[in-house]
ChimeraX commands (.cxc) that place a marker at each C-alpha (Angstrom):
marker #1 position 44.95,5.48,-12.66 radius 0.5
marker #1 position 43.75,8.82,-14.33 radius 0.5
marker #1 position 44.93,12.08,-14.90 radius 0.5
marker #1 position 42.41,14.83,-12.93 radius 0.5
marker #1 position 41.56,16.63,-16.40 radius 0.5
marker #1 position 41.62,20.42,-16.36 radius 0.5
marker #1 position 43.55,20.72,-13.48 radius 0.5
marker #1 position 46.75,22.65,-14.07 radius 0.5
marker #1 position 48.31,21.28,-10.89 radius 0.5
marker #1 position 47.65,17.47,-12.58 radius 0.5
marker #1 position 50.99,16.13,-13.75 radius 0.5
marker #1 position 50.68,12.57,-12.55 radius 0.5
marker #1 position 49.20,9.68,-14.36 radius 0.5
marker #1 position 49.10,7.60,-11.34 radius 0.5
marker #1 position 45.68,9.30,-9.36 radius 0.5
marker #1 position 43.63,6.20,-8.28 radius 0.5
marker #1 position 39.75,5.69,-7.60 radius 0.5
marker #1 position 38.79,5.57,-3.85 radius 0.5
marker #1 position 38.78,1.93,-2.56 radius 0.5
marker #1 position 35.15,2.75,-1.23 radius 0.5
marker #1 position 33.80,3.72,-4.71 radius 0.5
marker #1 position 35.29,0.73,-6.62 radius 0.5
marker #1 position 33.64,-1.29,-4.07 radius 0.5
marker #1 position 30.56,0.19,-4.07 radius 0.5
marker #1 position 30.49,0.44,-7.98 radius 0.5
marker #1 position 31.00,-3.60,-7.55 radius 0.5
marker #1 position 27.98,-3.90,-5.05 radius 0.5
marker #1 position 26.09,-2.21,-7.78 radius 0.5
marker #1 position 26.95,-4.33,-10.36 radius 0.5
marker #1 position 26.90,-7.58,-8.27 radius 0.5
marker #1 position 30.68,-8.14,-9.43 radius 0.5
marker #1 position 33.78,-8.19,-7.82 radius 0.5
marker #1 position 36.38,-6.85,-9.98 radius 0.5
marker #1 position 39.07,-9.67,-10.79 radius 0.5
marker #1 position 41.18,-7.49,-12.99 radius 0.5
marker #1 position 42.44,-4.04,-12.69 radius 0.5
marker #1 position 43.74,-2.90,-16.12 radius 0.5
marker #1 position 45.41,0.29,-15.09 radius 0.5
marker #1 position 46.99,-0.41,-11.88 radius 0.5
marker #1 position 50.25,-0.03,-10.45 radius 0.5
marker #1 position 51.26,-2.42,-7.37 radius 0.5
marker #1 position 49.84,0.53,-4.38 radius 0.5
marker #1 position 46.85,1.40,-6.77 radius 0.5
marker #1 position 45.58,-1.99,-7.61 radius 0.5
marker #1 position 41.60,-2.43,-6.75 radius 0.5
marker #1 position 41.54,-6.31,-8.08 radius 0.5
marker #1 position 43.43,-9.42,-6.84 radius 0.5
marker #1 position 45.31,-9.12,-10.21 radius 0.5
marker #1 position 46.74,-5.98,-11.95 radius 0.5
marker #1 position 48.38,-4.86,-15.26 radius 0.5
marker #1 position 50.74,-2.09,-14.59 radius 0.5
marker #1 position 54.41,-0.78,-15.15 radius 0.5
marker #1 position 55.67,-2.08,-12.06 radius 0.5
marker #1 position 54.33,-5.25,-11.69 radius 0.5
marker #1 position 56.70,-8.11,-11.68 radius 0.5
marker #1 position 55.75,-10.32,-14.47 radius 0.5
marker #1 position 57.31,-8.53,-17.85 radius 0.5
marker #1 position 53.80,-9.76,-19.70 radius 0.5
marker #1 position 51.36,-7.67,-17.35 radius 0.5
marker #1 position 53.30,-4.24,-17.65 radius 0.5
marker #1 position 51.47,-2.78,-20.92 radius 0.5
marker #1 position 47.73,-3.44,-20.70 radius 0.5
marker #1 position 47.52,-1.87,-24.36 radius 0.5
marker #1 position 49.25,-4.32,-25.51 radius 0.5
marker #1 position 47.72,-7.82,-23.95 radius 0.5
marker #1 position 44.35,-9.69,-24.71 radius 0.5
marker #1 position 42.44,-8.98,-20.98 radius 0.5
marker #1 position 40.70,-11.84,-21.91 radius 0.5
marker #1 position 43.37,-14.43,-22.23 radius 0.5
marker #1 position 44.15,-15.31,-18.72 radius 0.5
marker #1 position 40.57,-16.86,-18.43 radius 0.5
marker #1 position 40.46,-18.40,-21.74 radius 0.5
marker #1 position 43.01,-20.42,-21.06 radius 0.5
marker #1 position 42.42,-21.65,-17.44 radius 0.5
marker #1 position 38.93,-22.68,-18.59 radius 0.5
marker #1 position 37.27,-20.44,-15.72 radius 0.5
marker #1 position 33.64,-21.08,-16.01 radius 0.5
marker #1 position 32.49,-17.54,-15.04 radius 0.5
marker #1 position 32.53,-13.79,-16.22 radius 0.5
marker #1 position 35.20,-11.94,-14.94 radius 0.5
marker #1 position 34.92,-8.05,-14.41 radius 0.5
marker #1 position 37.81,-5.77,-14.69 radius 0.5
marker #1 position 38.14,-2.26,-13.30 radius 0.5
marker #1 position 39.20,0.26,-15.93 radius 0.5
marker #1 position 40.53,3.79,-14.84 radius 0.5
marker #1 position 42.64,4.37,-17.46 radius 0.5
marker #1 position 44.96,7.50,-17.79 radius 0.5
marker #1 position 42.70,10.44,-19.05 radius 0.5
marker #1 position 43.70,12.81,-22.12 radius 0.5
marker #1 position 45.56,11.87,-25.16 radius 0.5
marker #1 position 45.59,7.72,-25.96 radius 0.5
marker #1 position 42.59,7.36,-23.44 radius 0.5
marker #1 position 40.75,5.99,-26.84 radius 0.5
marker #1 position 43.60,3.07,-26.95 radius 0.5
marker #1 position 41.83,1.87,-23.43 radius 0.5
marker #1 position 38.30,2.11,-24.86 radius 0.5
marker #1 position 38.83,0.65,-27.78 radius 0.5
marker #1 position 40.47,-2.31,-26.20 radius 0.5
marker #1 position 37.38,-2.25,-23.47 radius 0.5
marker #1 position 35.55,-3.08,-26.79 radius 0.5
marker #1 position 37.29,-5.50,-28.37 radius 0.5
marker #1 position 38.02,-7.33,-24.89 radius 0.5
marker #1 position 34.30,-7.34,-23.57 radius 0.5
marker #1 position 32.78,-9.33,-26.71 radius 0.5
marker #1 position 33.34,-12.47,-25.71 radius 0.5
marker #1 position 33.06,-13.21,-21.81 radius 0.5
marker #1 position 34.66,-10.29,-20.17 radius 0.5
marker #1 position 32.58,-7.54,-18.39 radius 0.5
marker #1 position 34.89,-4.37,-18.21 radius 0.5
marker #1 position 33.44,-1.25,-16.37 radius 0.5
marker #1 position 35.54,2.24,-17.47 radius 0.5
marker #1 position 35.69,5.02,-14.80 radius 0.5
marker #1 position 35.85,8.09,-17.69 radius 0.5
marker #1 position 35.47,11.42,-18.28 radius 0.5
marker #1 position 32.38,13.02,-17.61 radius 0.5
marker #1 position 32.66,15.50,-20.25 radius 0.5
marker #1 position 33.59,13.20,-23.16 radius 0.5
marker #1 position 30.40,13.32,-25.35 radius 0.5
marker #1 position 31.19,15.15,-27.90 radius 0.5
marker #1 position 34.43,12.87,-28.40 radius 0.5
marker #1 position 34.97,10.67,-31.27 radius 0.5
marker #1 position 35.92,7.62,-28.83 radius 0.5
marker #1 position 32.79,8.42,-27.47 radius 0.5
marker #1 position 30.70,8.17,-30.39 radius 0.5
marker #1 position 32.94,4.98,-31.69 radius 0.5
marker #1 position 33.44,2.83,-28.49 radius 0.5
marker #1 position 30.44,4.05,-26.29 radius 0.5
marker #1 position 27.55,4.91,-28.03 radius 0.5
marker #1 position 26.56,1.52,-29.71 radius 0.5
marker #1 position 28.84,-0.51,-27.65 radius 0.5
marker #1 position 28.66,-0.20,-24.73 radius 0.5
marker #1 position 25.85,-1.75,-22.73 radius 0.5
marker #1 position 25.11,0.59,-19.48 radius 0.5
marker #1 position 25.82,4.39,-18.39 radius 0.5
marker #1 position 26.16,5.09,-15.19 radius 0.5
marker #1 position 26.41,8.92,-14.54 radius 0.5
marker #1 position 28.40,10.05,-10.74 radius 0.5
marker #1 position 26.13,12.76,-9.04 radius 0.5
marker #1 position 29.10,14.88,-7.24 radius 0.5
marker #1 position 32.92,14.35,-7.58 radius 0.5
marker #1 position 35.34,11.68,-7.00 radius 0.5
marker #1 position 38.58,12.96,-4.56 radius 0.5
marker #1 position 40.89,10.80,-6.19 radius 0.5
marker #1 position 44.41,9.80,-4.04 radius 0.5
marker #1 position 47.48,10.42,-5.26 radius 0.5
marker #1 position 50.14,8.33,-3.24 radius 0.5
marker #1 position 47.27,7.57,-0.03 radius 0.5
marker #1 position 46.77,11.17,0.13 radius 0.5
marker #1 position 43.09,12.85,-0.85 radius 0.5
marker #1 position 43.54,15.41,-4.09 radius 0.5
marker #1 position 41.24,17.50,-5.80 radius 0.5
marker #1 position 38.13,16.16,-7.76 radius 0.5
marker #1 position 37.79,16.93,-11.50 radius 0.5
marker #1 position 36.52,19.54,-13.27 radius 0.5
marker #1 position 33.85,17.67,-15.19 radius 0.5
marker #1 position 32.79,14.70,-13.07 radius 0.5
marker #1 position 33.04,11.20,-13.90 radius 0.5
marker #1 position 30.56,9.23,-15.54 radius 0.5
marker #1 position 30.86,5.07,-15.32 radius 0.5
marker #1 position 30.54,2.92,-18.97 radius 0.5
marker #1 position 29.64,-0.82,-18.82 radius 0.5
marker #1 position 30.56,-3.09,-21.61 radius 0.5
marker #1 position 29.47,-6.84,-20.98 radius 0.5
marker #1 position 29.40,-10.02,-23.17 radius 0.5
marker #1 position 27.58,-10.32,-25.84 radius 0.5
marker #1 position 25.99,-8.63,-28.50 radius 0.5
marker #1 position 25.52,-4.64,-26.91 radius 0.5
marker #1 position 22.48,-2.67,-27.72 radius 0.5
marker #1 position 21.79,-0.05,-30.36 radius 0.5
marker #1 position 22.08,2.37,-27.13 radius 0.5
marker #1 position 23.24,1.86,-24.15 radius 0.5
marker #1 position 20.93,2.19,-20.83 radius 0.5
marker #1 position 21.41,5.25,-19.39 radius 0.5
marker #1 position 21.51,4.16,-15.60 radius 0.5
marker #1 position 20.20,5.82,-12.58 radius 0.5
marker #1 position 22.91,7.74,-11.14 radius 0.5
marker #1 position 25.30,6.93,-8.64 radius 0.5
marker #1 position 26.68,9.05,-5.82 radius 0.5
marker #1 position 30.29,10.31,-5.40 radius 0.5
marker #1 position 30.47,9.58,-1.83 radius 0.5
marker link #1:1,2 radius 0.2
marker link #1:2,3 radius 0.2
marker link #1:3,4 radius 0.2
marker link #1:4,5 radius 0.2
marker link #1:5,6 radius 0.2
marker link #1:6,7 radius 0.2
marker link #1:7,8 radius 0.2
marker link #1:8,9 radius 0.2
marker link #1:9,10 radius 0.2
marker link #1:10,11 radius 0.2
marker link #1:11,12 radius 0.2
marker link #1:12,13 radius 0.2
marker link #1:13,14 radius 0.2
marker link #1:14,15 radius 0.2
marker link #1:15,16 radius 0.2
marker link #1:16,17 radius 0.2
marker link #1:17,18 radius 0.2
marker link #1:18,19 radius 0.2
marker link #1:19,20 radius 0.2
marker link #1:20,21 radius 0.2
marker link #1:21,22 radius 0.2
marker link #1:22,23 radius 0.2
marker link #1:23,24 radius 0.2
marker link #1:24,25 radius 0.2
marker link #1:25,26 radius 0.2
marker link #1:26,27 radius 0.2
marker link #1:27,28 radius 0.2
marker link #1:28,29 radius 0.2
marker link #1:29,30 radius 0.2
marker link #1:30,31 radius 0.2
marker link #1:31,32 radius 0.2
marker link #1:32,33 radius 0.2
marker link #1:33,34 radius 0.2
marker link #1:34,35 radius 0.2
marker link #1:35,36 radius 0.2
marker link #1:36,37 radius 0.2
marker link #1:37,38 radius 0.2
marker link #1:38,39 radius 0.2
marker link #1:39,40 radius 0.2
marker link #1:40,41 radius 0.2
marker link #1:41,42 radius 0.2
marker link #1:42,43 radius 0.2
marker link #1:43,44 radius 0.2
marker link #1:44,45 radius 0.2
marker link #1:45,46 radius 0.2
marker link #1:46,47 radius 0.2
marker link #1:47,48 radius 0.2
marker link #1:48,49 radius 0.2
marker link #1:49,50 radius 0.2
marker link #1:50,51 radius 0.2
marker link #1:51,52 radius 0.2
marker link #1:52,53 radius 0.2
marker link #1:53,54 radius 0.2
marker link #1:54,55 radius 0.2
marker link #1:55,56 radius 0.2
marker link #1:56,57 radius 0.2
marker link #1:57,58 radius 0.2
marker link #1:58,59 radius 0.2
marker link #1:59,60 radius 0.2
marker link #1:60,61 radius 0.2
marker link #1:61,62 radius 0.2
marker link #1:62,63 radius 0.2
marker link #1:63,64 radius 0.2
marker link #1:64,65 radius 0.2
marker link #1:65,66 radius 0.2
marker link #1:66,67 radius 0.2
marker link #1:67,68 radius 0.2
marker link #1:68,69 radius 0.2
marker link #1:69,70 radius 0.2
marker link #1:70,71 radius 0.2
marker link #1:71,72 radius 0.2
marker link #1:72,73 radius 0.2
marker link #1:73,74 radius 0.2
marker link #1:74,75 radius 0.2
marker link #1:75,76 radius 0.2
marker link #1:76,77 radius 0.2
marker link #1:77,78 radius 0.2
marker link #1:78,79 radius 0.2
marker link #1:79,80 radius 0.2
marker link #1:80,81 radius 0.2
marker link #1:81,82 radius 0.2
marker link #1:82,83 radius 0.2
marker link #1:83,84 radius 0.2
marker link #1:84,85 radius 0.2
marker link #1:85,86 radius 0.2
marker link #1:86,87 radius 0.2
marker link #1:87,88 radius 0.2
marker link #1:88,89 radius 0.2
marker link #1:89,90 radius 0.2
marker link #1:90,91 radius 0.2
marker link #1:91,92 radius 0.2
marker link #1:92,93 radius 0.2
marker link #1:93,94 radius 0.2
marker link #1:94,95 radius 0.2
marker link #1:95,96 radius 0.2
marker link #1:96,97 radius 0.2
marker link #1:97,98 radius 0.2
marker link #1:98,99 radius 0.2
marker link #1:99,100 radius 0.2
marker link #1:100,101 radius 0.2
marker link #1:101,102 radius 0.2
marker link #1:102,103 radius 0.2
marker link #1:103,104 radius 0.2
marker link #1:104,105 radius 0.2
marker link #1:105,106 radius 0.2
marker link #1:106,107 radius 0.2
marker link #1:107,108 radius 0.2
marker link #1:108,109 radius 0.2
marker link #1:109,110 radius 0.2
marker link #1:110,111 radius 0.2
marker link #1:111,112 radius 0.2
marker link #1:112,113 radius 0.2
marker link #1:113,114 radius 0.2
marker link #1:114,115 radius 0.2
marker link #1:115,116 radius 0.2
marker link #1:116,117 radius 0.2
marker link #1:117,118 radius 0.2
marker link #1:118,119 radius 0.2
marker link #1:119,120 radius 0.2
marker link #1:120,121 radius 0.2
marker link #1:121,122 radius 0.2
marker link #1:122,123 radius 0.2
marker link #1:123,124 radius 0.2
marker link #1:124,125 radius 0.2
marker link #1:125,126 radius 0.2
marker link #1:126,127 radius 0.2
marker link #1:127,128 radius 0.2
marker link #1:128,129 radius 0.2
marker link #1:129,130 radius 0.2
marker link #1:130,131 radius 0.2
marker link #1:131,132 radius 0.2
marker link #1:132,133 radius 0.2
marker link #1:133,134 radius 0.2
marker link #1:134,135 radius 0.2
marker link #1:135,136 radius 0.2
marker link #1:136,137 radius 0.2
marker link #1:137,138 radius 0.2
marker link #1:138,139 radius 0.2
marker link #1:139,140 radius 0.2
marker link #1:140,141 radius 0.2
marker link #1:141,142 radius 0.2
marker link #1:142,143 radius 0.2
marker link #1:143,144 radius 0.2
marker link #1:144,145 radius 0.2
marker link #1:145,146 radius 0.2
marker link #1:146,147 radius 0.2
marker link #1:147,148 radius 0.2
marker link #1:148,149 radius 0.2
marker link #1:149,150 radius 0.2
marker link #1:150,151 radius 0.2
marker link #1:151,152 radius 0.2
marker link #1:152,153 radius 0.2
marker link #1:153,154 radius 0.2
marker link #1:154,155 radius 0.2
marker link #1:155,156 radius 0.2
marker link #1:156,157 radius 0.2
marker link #1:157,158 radius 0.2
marker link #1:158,159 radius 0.2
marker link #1:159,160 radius 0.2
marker link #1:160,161 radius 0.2
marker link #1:161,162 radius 0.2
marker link #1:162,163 radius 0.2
marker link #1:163,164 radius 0.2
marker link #1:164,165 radius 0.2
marker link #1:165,166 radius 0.2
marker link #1:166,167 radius 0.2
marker link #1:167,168 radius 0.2
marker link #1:168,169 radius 0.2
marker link #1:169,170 radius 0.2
marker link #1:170,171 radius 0.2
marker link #1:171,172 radius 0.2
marker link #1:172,173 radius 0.2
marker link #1:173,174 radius 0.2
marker link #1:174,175 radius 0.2
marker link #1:175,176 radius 0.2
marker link #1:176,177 radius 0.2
marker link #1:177,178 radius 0.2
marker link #1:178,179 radius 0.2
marker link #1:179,180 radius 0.2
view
């Protein structure tokens, strides 16, 4: 879910990824995503969602839950990966800095973000020293609002990997990945 930034005729939270890129994103990494952290029910790209709609009261504010917990407790013996396209503008540093906190310990999270977010200071405090990979997008996403192809932001997309453990000075700049 994301916001198209500096486009005036954005006024919807609720713009998903393509289906095809989050799957392709997963080939990359050699994941499949387990987790969707900013989902509604139709948007969803991972068996298991946190979103406003969804029926359990506990998975409707992602800000607010440990993303970690559900596998900490069943005693799952692998890394999950969650999908992170959180709403972009104002608060979008609540979802990084959570993508932080919740990747230390066993969880892999991969953030679809702003391409033009360098000069940030959630950049600069939950990227650059964090996170583990960068993965830039050569071209533009056409994200979906309700099924239906929109326009593609002004500033690309660029993709930020934070994994277990402890993360590198800097992260890897990746090579880059296509739109489409």
């Amino acid at each position: 879910m994301s916001v198209i930034p500096n486009n005036p005729a954005s006024k919807s939270s609720l713009y998903e990824t393509p289906y095809e890129f989050v799957l392709r994103v997963g080939l990359r990494l050699g994941a499949a995503f387990s987790i969707d952290v900013c989902a509604t029910e139709k948007t969803a790209k991972a068996p298991v969602y946190f979103g406003p709609d969804h029926a359990v009261d506990l998975f409707r504010d992602a800000l607010v839950l440990d993303w970690t917990l559900e596998f900490m407790d069943s005693g799952v013996a692998c890394t999950p990966y969650l999908w992170m396209n959180p709403p972009y503008g104002r608060g979008i540093n609540k979802w990084t800095e959570l993508a932080v906190t919740c990747s230390a310990d066993i969880t892999t999270i991969v953030g679809l973000l702003p391409g033009n977010a360098w000069d940030t200071a959630w950049w600069h405090r939950d990227v650059m020293g964090k996170a583990h990979e960068i993965i830039p997008i050569r071209g533009r996403i056409k994200f979906l609002l309700d099924g239906v192809v929109q326009g593609s932001p002004a500033n690309g997309n660029i993709l930020v990997v934070w994994r277990p453990g402890v993360p590198p000075a800097m992260p890897t700049l990746m090579e880059a990945m296509e739109a489409e």
